[in-house]
N, C-alpha and C positions, 0 to 999 in steps of 0.2 A: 876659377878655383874649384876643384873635387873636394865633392866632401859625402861620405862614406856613408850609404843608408844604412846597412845591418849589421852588428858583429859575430853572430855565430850562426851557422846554416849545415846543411849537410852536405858530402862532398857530391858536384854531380857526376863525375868517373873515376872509377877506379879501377888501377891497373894491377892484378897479384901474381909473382911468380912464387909458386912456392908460399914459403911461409912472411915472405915480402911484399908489401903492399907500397901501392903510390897513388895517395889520392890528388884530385886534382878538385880544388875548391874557386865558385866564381863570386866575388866579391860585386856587386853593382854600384855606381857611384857615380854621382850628375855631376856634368862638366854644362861648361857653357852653350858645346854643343849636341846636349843633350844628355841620356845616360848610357854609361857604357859598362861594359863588364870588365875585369881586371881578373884574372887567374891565377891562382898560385899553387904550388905543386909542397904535399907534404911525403916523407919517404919514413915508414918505419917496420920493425919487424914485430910481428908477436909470439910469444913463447907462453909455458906455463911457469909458476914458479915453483917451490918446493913443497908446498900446499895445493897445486893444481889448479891454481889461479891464474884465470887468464892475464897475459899484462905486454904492454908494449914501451918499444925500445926503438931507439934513433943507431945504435951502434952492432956493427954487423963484425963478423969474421971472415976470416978470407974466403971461404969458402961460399959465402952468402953473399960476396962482392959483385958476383958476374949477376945474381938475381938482381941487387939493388940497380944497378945500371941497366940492365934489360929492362926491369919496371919504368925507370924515369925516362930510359929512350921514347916507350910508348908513349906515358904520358906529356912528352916533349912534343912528339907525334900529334897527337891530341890537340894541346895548346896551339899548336902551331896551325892546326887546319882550323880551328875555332878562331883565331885571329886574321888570318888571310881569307877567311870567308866575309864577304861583301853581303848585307840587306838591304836590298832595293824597298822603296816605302813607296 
């Protein structure tokens, strides 16, 4: 049975094109055998608003589309070499 040592941490990579970010956060969590890291990818932009306040958003426009995918390829990239990498004890 997993069960979830921490709920909030900071991301350990981050991928930004532009004004687009993709973090990639690692979750730690003991299984029976052992503990394992679990990864999960968040995607958003940040913009200012009308008062020049910094602030972020899940929702892009077309033009922002090719960043958001470029971003999550990387960190697709990322997850992926962090999961197929083996540590010998």
């Amino acid at each position: 049975m997993a069960k979830k040592r921490s709920n909030s941490n900071p991301p350990e990579k981050v991928f930004r094109i532009g004004y687009v970010s993709a973090s990639v956060f690692g979750h730690e969590i003991e299984t029976d055998e052992g503990p394992i890291t679990i990864r999960s990818v968040n995607v958003q932009k940040r913009y200012k608003d009308e008062e020049e306040k910094v602030k972020y958003t899940s929702s892009f426009n077309l033009a922002e589309l090719p960043q958001a995918v470029r971003a999550l390829q990387l960190a697709q990239s990322y997850v992926e070499r962090c999961e197929a990498e083996i540590v010998l004890e």
